[in-house]
N, C-alpha and C positions, 0 to 999 in steps of 0.2 A: 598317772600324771597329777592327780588330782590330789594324792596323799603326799606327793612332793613339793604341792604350792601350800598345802595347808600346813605341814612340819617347817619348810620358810617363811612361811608368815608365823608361825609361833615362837620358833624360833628367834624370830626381829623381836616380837614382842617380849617375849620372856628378859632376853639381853636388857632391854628398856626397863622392866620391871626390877631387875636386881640393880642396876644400875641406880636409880630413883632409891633403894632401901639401902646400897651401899651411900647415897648422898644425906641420906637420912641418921647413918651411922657414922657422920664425917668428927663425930667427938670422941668417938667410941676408939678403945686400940686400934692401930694398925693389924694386929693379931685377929681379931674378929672382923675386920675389911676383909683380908682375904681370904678367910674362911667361907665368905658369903659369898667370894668371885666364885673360892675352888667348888662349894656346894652347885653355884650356878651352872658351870659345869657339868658337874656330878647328873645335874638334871636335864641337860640339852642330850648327853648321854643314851639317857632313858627316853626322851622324850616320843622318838618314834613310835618303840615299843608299847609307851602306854595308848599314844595316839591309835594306836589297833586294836588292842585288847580293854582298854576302859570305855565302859558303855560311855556313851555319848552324851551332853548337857548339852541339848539345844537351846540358844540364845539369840533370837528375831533384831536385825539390823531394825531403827524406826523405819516406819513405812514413811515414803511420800507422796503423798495426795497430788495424783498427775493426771491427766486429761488423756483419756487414748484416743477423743472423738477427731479427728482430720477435718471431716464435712458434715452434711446433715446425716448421709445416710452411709451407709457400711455395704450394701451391694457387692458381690464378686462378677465383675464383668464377664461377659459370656467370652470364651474366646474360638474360633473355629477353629476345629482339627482339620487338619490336611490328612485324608483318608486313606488315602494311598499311602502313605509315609508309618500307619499307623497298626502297632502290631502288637500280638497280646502276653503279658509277663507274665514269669512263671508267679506262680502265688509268692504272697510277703509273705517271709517269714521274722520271727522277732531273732533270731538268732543266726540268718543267714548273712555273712561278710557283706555281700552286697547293698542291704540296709543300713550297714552301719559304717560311720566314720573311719578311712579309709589314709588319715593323716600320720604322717611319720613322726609329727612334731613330737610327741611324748617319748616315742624309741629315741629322738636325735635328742633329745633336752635327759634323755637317761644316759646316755652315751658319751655326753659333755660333762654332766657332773659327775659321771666315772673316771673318763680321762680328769679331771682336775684334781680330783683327790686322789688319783694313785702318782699327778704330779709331785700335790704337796706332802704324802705321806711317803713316798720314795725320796725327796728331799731330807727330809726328815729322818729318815734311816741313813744316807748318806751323810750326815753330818754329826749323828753320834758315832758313827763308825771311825769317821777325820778323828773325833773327838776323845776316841777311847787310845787310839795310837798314840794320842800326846803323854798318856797316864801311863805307857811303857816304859817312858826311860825315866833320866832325872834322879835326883837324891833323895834318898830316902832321909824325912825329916821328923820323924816320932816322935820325938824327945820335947819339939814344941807344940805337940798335943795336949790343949787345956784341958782342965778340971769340968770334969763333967761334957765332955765332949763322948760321942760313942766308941766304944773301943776299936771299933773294927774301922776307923776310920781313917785313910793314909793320908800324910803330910807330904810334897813332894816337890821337891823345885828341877825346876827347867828351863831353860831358856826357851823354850815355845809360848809361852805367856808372859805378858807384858803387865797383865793388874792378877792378882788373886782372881781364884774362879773355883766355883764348887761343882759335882756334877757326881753321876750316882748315888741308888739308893740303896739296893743290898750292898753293895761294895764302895761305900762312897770314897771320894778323893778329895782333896784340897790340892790344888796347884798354884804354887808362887812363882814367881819371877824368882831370878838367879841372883837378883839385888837386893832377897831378902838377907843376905848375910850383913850389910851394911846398916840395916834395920836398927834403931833403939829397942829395948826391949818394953817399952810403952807403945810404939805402933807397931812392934810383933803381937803383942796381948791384942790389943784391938783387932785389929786384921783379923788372927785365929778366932779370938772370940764371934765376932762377924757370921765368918764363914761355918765356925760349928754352931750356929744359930740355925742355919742355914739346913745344916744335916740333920740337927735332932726334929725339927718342923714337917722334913720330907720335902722342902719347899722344890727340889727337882724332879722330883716325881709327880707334884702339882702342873708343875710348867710344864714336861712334854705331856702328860696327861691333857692340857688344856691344845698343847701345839696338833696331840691327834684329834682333839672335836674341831679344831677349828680348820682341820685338814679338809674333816667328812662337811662340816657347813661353810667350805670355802667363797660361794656367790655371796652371804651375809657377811661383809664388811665389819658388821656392830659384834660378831664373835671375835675378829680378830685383834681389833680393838678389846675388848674385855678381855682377852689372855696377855695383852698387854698392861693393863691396869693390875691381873695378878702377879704378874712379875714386880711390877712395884712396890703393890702393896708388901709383898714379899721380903723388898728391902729397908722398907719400913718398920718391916716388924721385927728382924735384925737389927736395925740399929736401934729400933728400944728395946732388946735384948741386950746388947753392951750395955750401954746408959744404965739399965737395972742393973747390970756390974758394980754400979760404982762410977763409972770411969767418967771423966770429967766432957763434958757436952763441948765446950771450945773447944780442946785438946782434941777431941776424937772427928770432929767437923773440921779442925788443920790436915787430920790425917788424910780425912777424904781428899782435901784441895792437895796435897800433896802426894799421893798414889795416881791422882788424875791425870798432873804430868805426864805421868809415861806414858797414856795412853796413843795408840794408832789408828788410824782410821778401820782397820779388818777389826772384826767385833767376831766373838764364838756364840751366835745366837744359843748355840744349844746347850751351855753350861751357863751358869751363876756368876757372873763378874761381880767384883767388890767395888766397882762404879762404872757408871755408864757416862756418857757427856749430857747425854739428853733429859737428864735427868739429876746431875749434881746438883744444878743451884735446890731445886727442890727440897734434896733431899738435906744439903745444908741448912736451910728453912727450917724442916723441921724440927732437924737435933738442938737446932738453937730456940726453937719455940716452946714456950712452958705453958703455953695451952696443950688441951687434949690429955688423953691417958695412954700412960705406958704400957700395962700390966701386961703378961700373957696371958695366953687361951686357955680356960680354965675347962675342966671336963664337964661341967654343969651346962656351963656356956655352951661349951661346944655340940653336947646332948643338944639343948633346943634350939641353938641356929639347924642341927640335922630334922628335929621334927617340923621346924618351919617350913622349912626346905619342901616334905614331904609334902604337907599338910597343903602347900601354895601348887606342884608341880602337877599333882594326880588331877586338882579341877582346870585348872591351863590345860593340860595335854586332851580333858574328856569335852573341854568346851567346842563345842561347834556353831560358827558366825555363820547364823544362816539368812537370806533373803526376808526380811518380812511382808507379807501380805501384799498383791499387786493393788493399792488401793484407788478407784475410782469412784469420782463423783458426777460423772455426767452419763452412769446407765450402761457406759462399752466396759469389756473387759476383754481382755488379749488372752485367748484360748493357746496358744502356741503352735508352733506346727505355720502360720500364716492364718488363722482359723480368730475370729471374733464373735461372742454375743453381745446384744443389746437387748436395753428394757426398752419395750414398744409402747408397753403400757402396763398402765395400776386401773386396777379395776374396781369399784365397789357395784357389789349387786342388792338392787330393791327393788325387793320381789322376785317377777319377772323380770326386771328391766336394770338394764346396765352402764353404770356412767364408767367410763372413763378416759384417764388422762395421761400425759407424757411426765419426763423426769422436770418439766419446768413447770407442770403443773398446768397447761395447755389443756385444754377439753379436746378430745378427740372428736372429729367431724361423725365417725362409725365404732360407735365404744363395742368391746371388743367381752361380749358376755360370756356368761359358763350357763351350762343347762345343769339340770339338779343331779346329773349324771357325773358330770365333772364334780362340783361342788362334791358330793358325797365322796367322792376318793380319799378325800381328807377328812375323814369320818374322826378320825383322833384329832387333827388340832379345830375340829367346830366344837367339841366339847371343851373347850375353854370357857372360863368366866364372862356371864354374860356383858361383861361392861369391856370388855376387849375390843381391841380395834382390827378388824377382819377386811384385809384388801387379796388382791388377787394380781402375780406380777404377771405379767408375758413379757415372756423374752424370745429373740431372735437369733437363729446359728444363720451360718452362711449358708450351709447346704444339710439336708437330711442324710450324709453321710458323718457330721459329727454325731459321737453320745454326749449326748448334753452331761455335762458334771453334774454328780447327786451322791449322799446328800448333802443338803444346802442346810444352812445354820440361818437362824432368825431369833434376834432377842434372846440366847441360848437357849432355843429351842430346835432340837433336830429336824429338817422337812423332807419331802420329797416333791420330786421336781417329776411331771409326767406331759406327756405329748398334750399339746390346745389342740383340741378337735373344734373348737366353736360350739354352739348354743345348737345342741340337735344334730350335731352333722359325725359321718360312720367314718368317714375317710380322713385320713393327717390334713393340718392346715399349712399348704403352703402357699408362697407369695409367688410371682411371677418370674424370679431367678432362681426357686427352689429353695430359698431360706425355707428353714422348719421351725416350727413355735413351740415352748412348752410353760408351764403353769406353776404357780407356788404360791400355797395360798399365805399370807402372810399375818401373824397373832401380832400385836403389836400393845404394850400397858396399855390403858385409858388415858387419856391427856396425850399422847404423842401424837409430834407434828410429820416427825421424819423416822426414819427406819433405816437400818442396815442388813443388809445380806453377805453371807460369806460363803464360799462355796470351793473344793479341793478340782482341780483341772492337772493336767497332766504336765511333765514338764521333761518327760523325756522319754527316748524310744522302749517298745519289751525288747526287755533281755532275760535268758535264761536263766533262773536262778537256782534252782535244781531240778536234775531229771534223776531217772529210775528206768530202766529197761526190766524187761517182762519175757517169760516166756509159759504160754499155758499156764497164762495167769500167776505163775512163781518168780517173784523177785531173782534175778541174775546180777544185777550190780546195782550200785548207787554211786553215784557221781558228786554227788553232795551230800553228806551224815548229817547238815544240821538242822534240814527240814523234813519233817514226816510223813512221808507217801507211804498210803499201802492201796493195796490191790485186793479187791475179794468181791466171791460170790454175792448177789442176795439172796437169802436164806429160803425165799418160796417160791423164784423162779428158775433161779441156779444158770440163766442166761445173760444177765445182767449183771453188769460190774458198776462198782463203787470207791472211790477216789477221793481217799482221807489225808487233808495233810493241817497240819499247826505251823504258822509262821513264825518265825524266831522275831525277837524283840527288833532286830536292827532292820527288820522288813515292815515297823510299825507307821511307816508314814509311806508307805509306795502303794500301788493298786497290785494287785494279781490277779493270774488266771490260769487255767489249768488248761493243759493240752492234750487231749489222747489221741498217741501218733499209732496207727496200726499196721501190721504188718501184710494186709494183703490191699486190697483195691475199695474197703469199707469207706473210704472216707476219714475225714479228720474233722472231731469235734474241739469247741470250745466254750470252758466252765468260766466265766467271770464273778471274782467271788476274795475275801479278804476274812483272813481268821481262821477261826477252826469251821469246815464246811465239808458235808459229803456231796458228790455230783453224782448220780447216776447217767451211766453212758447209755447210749443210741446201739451201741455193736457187743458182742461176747465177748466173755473175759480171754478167749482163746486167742481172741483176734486183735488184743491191742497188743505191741510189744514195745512199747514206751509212753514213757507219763513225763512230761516237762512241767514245770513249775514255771511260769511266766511273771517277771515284775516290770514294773517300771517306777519312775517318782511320781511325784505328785507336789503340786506348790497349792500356796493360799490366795484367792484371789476374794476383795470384798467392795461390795458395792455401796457406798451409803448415801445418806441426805436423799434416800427417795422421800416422796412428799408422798404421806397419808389422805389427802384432802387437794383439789383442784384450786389453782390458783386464778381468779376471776381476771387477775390483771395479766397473764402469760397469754400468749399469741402462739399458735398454733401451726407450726411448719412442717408442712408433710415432708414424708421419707423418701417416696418417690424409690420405691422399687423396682423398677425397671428398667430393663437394656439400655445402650444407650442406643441402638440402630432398633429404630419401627420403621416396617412397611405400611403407612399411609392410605386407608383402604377409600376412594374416591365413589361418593353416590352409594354408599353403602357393599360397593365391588373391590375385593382385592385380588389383583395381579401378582401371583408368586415368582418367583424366578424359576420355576421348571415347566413354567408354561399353563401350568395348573391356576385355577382359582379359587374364592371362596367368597360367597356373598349372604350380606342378610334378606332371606328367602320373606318372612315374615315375623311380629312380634300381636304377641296374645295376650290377654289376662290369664287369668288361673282358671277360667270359665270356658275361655276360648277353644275351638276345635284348629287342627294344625289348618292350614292354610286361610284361615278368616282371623283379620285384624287389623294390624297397621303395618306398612315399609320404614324402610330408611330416613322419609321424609317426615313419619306419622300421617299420610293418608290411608284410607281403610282400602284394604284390598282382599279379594277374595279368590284365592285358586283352587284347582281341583282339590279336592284330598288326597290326600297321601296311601292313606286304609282307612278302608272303614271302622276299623279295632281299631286304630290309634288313641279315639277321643275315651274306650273303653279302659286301654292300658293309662292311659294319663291320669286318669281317674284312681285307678287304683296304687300308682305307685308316684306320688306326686313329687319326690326325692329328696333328701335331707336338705333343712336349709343351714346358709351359713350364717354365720354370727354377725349382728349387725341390730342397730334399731329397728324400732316400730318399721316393719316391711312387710309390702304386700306380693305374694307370688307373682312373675311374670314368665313365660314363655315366648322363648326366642327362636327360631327357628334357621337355620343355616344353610347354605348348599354347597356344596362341594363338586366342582367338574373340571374332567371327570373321576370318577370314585377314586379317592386316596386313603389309605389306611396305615396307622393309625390315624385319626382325626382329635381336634381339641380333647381335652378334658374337661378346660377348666377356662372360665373365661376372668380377667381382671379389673379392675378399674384404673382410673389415670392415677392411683399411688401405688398401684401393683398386688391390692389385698383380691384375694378371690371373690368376686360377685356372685357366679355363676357357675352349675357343672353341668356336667351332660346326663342328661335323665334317661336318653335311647336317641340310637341311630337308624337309620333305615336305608339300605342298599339299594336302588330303583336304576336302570340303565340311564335314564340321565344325569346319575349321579349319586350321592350320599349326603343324606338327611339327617343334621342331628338337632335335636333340642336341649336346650338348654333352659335350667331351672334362675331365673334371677331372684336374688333375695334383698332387695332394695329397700331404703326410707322410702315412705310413700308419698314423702314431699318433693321427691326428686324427681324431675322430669326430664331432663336430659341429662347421660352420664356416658362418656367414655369407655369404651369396653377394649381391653389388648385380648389377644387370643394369641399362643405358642403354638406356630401350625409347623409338621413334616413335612420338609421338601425333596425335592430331586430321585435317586434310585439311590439302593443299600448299597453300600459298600462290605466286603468281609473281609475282616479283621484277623480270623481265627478261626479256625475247625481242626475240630477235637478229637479224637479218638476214646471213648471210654476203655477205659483199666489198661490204656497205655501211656497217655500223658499225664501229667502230676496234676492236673487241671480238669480233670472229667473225675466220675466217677459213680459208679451205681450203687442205687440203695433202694433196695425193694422194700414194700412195706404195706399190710391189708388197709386198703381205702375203700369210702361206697363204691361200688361197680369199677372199680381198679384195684386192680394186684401189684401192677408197677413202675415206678416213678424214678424218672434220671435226674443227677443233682450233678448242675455243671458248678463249678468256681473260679473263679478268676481272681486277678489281684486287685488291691484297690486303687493302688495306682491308674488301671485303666479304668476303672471304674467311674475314677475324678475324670480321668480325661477326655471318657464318652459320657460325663455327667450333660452336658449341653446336645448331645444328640440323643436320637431317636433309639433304641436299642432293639434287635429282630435276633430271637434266637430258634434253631429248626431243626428238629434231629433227622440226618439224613438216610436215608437206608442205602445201600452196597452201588444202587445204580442214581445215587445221588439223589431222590424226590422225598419230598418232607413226609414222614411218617405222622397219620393225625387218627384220628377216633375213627372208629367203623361210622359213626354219622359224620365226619366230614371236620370237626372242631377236634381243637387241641385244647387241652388245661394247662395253662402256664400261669405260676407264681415266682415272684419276684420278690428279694431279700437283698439285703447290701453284701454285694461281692459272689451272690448267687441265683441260681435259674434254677429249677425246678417245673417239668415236662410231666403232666399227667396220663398215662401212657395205659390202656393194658397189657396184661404181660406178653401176647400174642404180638404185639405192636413193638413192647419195647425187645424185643429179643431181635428185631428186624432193624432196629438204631445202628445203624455203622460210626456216624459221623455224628458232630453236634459243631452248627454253625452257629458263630457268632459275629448280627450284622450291625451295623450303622450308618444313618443318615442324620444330616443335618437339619434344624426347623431355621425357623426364623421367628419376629414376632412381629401383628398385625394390628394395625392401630385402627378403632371404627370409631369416628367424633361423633357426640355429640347424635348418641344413639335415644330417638325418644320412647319417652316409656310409658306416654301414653299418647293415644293419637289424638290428632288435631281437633 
């Protein structure tokens, strides 16, 4: 569909194009007018053709500078899943129908411009065929065959034609009316003269030549038209062929008013008339005009109107109008898909300490640092000149299920974009809706005010671009010859396989990725990767028996006029990341909807033992202890902090009744950045103990804290069978003190739509009870669209089943929490 809008839009344009140089040629013969229509032609012809096989000249539409921001802040509101209703897909695939557009419109819009051109091109055989019947009978009239006319040319009168009319080209004809015998023998000269103008030109092999292109581009209006303009010009160039006769300009312009007479309304589009109504005065006009040139088409001439021709058609057909650059200047940019990032902030760091600010240049209330850990990633662009200008972007996805686009361009210099952990801290930095953050550090000249970033984001779904089936490691087929996949040992394991392929030129702007699909229950890996690249597989060469080649596009998206420097006069408006529904935790107590609660137990300095400190109110209270070991573990494991100013440790302390698990992770503030995480829990029959690590300004005294807490009972979704559905599958592999480990998959479909709940995954053995470690714990790790079960192998051989649950959280708002007591 796509190659059919792009050859009608060229199409249109080219018409316009010759059209503008035939206006340009309007003093020039009529002989060379139409050679430029028939050439136009000649190249709408080709046109398809080249539009396939000539490499491509990409040409960027101007970008325009448009605003993607709506509101302050970009948030994906939380939405509940109805759990019951809710059930698990097969895995996505990039080449499975069901991903992919499912619309007829390109089959019905192929369908429509087939029926129209076997309309007008079966018309069109129908009327030379009328046409050729009239050249059956009639008198043979040779004798008034003029000098220099071709010989094979027949003279022929009829009573089926009412004006002269020419038609054929290996065979050509001339047919007169039966009242050529009444003729003077000066508009018999004329007339014949005319009409073998007509023969020796080809000029009817031009016109249905033009009648079959404008058959095939029948929806373009502006073709059919310009096979009308050739026709004229046609007779233009005819009657300054007479005229170069000799023959006198009045005299042969009576002839025409005079031949006109007879004419009838039914017209033989498909032969050469020696006039038309719609066109007499015209051409009267011209015979009688002694501007312009007569001459004919010389071969010289004609040679470079045909290399023009070339020379203009092959860059038209290879040019492709493509989208320029999504350009943004307020920090958002439109990921696709529904999916946005934003600039959160520009960082400069000094020293230790970190300012920074928004895209208006706002000071941010908690500037957002790197530790010398992050900072060193970009080990290549700190070696820059030292008078350069070094800031630090953070930007915001919606959810940790996008890959942020990389790499990112800067002052044409290539970067890399990697995950914001914050100042010290092990774990991803997320907000309180699960946006994920990552970092770029930014080189900018000496003297810059502003900067721009540009960065390649996706812009449409994988599709298969070539595979290769396999068997015992030997190539069996290929499905596409023009990409290069091979399959082979490594030379010193001889169990490992290696997946070699070179992208062809016209896959130079898409992403790719390599697929090995295997043939028994191993599992399906994926290579993300562009160019020439070897991937070493996870399984035996025995065991894959297909290799796909995955592409998709890629568009340009650029950010600019970020500010290098904090604007002293900008105002500062938070983001406010957060749900829009909080449970409201009253006296420091919140009531969950499953009957459950969750309150603040106690709050400490970083000195403090758990139960001595301050409440909800900041009066000092003092309860039992919790363990004796506690103040000992605290001590030693005092937990990464998060990114933030001058802040001094605080511990918080939480209860939970009765025992609910999971419990928080992570606790927020009232714009939704993480304050706080869980340093340890503790189990106790009256409930579940967690602390929490806060990494606060030390001038802050009362702050806001949201917590995402699990409610209600699990719902399942899904259970699995490994090495029977497309969605489990085993993969053993030597670990410390494990031998074997189950790798569920799912799609990511559901993976968005259980993104807001709780996730419980539990391998069940034959009489349904969850399989766990000889001490009692399970090892589970978690990946996008994956689970992984730390099992020994004694354990996992006893896996029947592998459930997959979900419940819903909520999220709980505690005001106006003090942080230090009274």
């Amino acid at each position: 569909m796509n190659l059919f809008i792009e050859i009608a839009e060229k199409s249109f344009g080219f018409v316009l194009l010759v059209s503008v140089v035939v206006w340009m040629a309007r003093g020039q013969s009529a002989a060379l007018r139409h050679r430029l229509w028939a050439l136009g032609f000649v190249c709408l012809a080709v046109l398809p053709m080249l539009a396939i096989r000539v490499p491509a000249i990409r040409i960027e539409r101007p970008a325009a500078v448009q605003s993607i921001r709506s509101s302050q802040s970009i948030p994906v509101k939380a939405a509940p899943l109805q759990l019951a209703s809710a059930t698990l897909a097969a895995p996505a695939s990039a080449h499975d129908a069901s991903d992919e557009s499912t619309s007829d419109l390109p089959f019905l819009a192929f369908i429509a411009w087939a029926l129209g051109a076997f309309i007008f091109l079966g018309r069109l055989g129908i009327e030379i065929t009328v046409a050729s019947r009239l050249a059956r009978g009639g008198i043979d009239r040779r004798a008034l065959l003029p000098p220099g006319c071709p010989a094979n040319t027949r003279i022929v009168s009829t009573t089926s034609v009412d004006v002269p009319v020419t038609m054929g080209y290996l065979h050509p004809i001339v047919l007169l009316p039966s009242s050529c015998e009444d003729w003077s023998d000066a508009k018999s000269n004329a007339i014949l003269l005319h009409e073998c103008a007509h023969v020796r030109r080809g000029d009817w092999a031009w016109m249905i030549f033009a009648r079959v292109i404008s058959a095939l581009y029948w929806p373009n209006l502006l073709v059919h038209w310009a096979a009308s303009r050739l026709r004229i010009e046609s007779e233009h160039a005819a009657d300054d062929a007479v005229l170069n006769e000799g023959l006198d300009a009045p005299g042969y312009a009576a002839t025409l008013v005079d031949v006109a007479e007879g004419l009838r309304a039914r017209r033989m589009a498909v032969a050469i008339e020696f006039v038309e109504p719609g066109t007499l005065k015209w051409r009267v006009a011209q015979i009688l005009s002694r501007k312009g040139r007569r001459e004919p088409l010389r071969r010289r001439t004609s040679a470079v109107t045909f290399l023009f021709s070339a020379l203009v058609i092959v860059p038209f057909a290879a040019t492709r109008l493509v989208a320029g650059p999504a350009v943004s200047t307020d920090g958002v940019a439109d990921l696709g898909h529904g999916q946005r990032t934003e600039i959160v902030a520009i960082t400069e760091m000094q020293g230790e300490h970190a300012v920074s600010w928004d895209m208006k240049g706002a000071l941010l209330s908690r500037p957002l640092g790197l530790s010398d850990r992050d900072i060193q990633s970009f080990g290549s662009a700190r070696d820059a000149t030292s008078k350069a200008i070094v800031r630090y972007v953070i930007f915001r996805t919606d959810n940790d299920d996008i890959e942020f686009p990389w790499p990112m361009v800067s002052s044409g210099q290539e970067q890399a974009s990697l995950p914001y952990y914050g100042s010290d801290t092990v774990f991803g930095f997320q907000d309180a809706l699960g946006g994920s953050y990552h970092v770029m550090q930014l080189v900018a000249a000496p003297g810059s005010r502003t900067a721009e970033v540009s960065f390649r984001v996706p812009s449409g779904d994988w599709k298969v671009f070539a595979s290769r089936s396999f068997k015992n490691g030997v190539s069996t087929a290929e499905v596409n010859p023009s990409v290069k996949l091979r399959l082979a040992s490594a030379s010193e394991q001889n169990t490992r396989s290696k997946i070699s392929f070179v992208l062809p030129k016209s896959q130079a702007e898409c992403e790719s990725m390599v697929r090995l699909l295997p043939g028994n229950v191993e599992g399906v890996r994926f290579e993300c990767m562009t160019g020439l690249q070897t991937a070493p597989s996870a399984t035996t060469v025995s065991s894959i028996a297909k290799v796909e080649l995955l592409s998709r596009p890629m568009r340009k998206v650029t950010m600019r006029d970020i500010p290098l420097a904090p604007n002293p006069k900008a105002v500062y408006v938070p983001r406010h990341f957060l749900p829009d529904t909080l449970i409201t935790a009253d006296h420091g107590l919140a009531k969950l909807p499953d009957g459950t609660s969750m309150r603040i137990w106690s709050i400490s300095n970083e000195n403090g033992v758990p139960g001595k400190g301050w409440d909800w109110e900041g009066h000092k209270v003092e309860h039992k202890p919790i363990s004796n070991e506690l103040p000992n573990i605290m001590q030693e494991d005092l937990g990464p902090k998060l990114p933030g100013p001058a802040r001094k440790p605080i511990h918080l302390w939480m209860l939970r009744q009765p025992v609910g698990a999971p419990d928080p992770q992570f606790l927020y503030d009232g714009e939704g950045w993480p304050v706080a995480q869980a340093l340890l829990g503790v189990a106790l029959p009256e409930g579940m103990y967690r602390c929490f690590n806060l990494t606060l300004d030390h001038n802050i005294r009362h702050a806001d804290l949201v917590a995402r807490v699990g409610v209600g009972t699990y719902a399942t979704i899904a259970r699995l069978t490994p090495g029977k559905e497309p969605t489990a599958s085993w993969r053993f592999s030597p670990k410390q003190g494990w031998t074997g480990s189950l790798r569920v998959e799912y799609s990511d479909k559901i993976a968005k739509r259980v993104a807001w709940q709780e996730n419980d995954y539990r391998p069940l053995d034959a009489n349904g009870q969850v399989v766990t470690r000889p001490d009692g714990a399970m090892a589970i790790s978690e990946g996008q669209g994956w689970v992984e079960f730390d099992l020994p192998k004694a354990s996992a051989d006893r896996v029947k089943t592998v459930e997959v649950r979900v419940r819903q959280f909520v999220w709980v708002k505690y005001p106006n929490v003090p942080l230090t007591p009274k």
